[in-house]
NUZAGU-473457 format. One record per residue: x negated, y negated, z negated of N, C-alpha, C in turn. Coordinates in steps of 0.001 Angstrom, whole numbers, plus 500000, padded with zeros to 6 digits. Atoms other than C-alpha are relative to their C-alpha. Layout:
# NUZAGU-473457
XYZXYZXYZ;...
This chain:
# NUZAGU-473457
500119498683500645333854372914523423500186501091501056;500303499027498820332944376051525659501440500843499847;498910499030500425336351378179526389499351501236499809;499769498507500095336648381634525141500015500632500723;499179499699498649336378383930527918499702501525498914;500273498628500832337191387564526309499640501199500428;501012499577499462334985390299527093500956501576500578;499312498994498975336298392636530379499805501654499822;500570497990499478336372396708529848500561500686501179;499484498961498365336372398959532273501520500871500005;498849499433499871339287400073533629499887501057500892;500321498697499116337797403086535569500333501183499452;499421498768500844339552406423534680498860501029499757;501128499054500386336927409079533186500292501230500139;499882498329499721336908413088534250499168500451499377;500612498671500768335328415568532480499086500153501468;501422499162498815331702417394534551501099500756501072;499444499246499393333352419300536802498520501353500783;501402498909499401329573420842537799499803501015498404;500249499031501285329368422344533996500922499745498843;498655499561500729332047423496531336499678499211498914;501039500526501608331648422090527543499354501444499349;500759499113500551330746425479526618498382500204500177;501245499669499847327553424992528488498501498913499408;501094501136500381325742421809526750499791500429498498;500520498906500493323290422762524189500094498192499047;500618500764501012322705420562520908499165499708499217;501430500111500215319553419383520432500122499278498351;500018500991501056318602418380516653498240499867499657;500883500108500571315626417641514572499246500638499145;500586498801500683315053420717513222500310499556498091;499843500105501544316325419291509500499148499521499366;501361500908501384312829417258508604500556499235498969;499516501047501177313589415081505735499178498375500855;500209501321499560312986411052506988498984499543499071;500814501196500850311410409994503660500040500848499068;500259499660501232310455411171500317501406500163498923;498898499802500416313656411015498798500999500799500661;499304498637499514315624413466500977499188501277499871;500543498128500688312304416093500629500538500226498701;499372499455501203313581416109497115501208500129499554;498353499408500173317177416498497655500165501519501203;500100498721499211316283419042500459500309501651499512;500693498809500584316868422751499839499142500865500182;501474499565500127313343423641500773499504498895499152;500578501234500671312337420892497951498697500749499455;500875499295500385309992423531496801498976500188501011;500690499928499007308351424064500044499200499135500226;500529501417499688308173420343500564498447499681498870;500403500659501117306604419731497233498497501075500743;501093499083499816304008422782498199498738499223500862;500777500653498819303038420851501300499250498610499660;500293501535500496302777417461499841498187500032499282;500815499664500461300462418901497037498031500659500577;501015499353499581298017420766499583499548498552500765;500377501189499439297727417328501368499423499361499306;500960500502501118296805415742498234498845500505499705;501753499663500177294029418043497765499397499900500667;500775500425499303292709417873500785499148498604499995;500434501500500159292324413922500362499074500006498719;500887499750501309290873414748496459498653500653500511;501257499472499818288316416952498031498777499639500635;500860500728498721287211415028500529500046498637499867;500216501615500434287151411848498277500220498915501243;498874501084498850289550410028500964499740498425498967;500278501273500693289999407202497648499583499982498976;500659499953500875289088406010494224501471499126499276;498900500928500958292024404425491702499233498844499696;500117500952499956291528401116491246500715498417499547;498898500842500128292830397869489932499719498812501611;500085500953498823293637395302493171499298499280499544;500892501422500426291299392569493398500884498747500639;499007501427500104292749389267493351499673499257501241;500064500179498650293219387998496989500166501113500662;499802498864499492293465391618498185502014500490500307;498694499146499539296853393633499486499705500817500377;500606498178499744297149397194499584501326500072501286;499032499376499115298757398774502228501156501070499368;498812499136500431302268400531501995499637501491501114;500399498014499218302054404823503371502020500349499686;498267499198499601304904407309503959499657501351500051;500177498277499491305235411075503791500733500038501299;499686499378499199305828412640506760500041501297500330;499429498905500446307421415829507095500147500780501519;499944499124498963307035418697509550500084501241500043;499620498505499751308409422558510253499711500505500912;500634499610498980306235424235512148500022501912500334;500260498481499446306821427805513790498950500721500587;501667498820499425303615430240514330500695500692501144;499050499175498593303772431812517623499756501400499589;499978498337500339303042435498515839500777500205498818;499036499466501438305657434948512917501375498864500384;498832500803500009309379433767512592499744498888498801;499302500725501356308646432154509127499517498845500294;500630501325499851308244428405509170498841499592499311;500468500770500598305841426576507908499623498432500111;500140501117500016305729423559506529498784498717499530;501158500811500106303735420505506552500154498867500073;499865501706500348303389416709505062498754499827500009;500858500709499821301101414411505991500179498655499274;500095501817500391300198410661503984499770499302501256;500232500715498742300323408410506927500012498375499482;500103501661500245299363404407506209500576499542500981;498857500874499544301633402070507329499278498376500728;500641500794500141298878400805509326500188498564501194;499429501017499071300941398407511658499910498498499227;500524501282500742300298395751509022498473499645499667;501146500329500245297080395871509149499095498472501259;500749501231499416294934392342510153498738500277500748;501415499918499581292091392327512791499206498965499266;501086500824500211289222391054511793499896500000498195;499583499425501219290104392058507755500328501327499726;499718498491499683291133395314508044499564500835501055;500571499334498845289721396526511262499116499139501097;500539500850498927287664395188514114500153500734501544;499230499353499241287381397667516695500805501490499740;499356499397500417289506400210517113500204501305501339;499838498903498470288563402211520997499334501246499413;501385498542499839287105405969520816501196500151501359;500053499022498649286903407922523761500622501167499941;498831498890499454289074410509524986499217501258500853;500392499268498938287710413519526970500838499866501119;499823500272499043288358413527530273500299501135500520;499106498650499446290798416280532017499132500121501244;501797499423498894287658416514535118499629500854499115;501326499519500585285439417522532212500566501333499560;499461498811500162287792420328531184500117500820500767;499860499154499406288507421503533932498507500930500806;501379499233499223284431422064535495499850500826498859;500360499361501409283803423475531804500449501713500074;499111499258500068286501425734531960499698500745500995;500174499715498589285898426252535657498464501116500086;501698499402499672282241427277535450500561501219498573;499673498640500764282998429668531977500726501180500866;499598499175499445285288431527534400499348500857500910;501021499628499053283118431716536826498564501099499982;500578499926500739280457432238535289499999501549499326;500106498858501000281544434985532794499799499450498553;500709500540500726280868432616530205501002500672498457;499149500373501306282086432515526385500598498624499806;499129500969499950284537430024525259500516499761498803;498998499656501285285274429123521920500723498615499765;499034500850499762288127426825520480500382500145498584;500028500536501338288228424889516994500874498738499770;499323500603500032290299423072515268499133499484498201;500418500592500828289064420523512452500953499694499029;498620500398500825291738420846509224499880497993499467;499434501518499835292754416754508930498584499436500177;501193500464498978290143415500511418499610498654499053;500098501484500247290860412090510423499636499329498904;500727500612501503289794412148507096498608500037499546;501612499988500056286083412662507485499281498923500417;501027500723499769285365409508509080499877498680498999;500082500977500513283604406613507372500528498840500185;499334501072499488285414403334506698498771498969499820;500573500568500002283598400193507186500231498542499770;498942501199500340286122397620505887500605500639498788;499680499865501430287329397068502229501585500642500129;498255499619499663291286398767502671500477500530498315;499102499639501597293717398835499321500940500902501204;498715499961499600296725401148499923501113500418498557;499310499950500723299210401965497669500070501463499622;499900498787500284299745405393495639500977500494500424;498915498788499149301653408120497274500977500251499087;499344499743500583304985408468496529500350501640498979;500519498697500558305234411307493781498867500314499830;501418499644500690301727411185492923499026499132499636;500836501077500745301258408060490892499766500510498494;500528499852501673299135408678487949500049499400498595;498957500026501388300627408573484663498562498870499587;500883501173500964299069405531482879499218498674500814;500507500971499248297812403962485787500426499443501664;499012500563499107300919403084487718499598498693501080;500397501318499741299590399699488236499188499979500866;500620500070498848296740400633490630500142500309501015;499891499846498617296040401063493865498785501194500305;501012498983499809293663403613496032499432499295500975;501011500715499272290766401761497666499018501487501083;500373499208499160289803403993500708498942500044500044;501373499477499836286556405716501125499949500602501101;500251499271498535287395407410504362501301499757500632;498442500326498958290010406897507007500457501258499727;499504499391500140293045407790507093501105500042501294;499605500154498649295818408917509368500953499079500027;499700501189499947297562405836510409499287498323500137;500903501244499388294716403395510384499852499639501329;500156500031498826294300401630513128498096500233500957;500994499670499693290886402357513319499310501508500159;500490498482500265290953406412512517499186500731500883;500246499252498602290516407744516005498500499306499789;501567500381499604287252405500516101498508500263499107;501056499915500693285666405964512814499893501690500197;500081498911499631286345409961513574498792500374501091;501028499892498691284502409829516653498524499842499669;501059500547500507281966407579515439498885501410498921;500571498993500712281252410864512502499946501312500915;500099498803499250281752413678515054498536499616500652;501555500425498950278898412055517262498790499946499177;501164500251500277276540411336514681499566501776499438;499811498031500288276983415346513527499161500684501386;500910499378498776276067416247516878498868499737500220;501180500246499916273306414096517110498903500608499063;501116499448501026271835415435513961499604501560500392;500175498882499414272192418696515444499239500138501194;500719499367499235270322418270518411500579499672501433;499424500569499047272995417266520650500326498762500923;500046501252499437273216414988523350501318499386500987;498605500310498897276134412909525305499332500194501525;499929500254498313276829412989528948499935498874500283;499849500970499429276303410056530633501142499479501098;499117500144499658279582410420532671501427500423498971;498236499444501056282230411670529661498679499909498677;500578499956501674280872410486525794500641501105499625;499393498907501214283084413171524589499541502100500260;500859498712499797280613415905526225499053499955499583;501574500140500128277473416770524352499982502038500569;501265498837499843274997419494525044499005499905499357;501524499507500874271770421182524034499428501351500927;500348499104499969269522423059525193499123501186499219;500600498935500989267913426034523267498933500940500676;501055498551499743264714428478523816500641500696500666;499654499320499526264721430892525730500068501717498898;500448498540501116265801434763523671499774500614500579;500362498732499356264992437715524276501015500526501179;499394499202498472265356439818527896500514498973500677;500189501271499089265045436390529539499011499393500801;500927500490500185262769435075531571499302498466499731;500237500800500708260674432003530978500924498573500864;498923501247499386262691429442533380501702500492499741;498588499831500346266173430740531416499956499445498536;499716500499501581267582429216528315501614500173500032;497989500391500138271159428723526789500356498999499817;499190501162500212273194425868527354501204500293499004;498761500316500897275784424806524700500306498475500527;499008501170500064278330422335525597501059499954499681;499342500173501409280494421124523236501620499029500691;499077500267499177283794419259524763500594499277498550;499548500644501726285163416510521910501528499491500106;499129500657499821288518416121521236500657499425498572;499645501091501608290324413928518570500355501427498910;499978498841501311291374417266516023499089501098500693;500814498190500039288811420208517175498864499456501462;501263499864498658286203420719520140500364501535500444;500045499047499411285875423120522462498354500475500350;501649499590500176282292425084522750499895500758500926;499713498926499392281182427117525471498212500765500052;500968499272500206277993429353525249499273500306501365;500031499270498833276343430450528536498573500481500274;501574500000499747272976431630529643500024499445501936;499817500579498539272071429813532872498117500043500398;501700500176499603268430429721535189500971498417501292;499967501059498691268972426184537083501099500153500460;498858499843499040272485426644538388500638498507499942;
């Protein structure tokens, strides 16, 4: 039988900083989010919370995210989570707040639930010539943001998940919400996103770069008080919530 050996503490004497006082260490917290659905409603912004929750839900209603449903037999829905965020505007003190449904999509199976799962990233080069040449240039520069990116793209796999806490429908407790569009937490979101941003562009006219997918362009006629070897370039700069656009008139540069 192995002896006991009992476990050694330090016997090194401990001093206080002597480089900084206790008056000078700062206490970092979490700003007071709620963890889970059951503290937003013991919260006293529960009203706030509830505000946020609700505008999230519509978004998903509007944009026919799912469909109620009874499970099909062999199927499993996925489990979700609110997530809870207090966000300060940089031109106002007042907070605002904001919940997101997030799928709990770490349980999800390849090859059943997803297959691939890469999109493309822009590339900090491509920002910076973009950026570089608008300056230069004289150019315009504009800068968009897509309200919940991630819910526009098409899914291409059957996905159950489960009804959001606080907004299971009276009578039909029992079902589930069979996804019609990704969501955030899939492990596939980022790709089916991409996948709908690109085909948008394409319908528009736009074309990728052959060194960065997440650059398209176009070129356009030439307008007026131009002459005939000038046109306007648009290039478009793709990033996972918004794009960046920049306008320019160029002859061959």
């Amino acid at each position: 039988m192995p002896t006991f050996v009992p476990l050694r503490r330090s016997t090194r004497n401990r001093h206080p900083s002597t480089r900084y006082s206790a008056d000078e260490y700062v206490l970092l917290t979490d700003g007071g989010e709620p963890e889970c659905y059951e503290e937003a409603m013991e919260d006293e912004h529960k009203r706030e919370w509830v505000e946020a929750m609700q505008d999230e839900m519509n978004s998903l209603y509007d944009n026919n995210t799912f469909e109620l449903v009874k499970l099909p037999k062999g199927k499993r829905a996925l489990k979700n989570k609110w997530v809870y965020k207090v966000k300060t505007e940089e031109h106002t003190s007042r907070p605002r707040y904001k919940a997101r449904l997030v799928v709990k999509g770490f349980s999800q199976r390849k090859g059943i639930d997803f297959d691939e799962i890469f999109s493309p990233v822009v590339k900090m080069s491509s920002i910076r010539v973009i950026l570089g040449l608008a300056a230069s240039l004289d150019l315009e520069v504009e800068q968009m943001d897509v309200k919940t990116a991630f819910l526009h793209g098409d899914l291409d796999k059957e996905i159950y998940m489960e009804q959001p806490e606080g907004f299971q429908v009276k009578g039909k407790e029992d079902y589930v919400c069979k996804l019609q569009k990704s969501l955030y937490g899939l492990k596939q979101a980022p790709r089916q996103w991409y996948k709908k941003f690109e085909s948008i562009m394409g319908k528009q006219g736009y074309r990728k770069t052959i060194s960065d997918h997440c650059v398209f362009f176009q070129r356009q006629e030439c307008r007026e008080n131009c002459s005939a070897e000038e046109g306007i370039e648009q290039v478009v700069l793709y990033e996972r919530l918004g794009a960046i656009k920049t306008n320019s008139w160029y002859s061959d540069y």
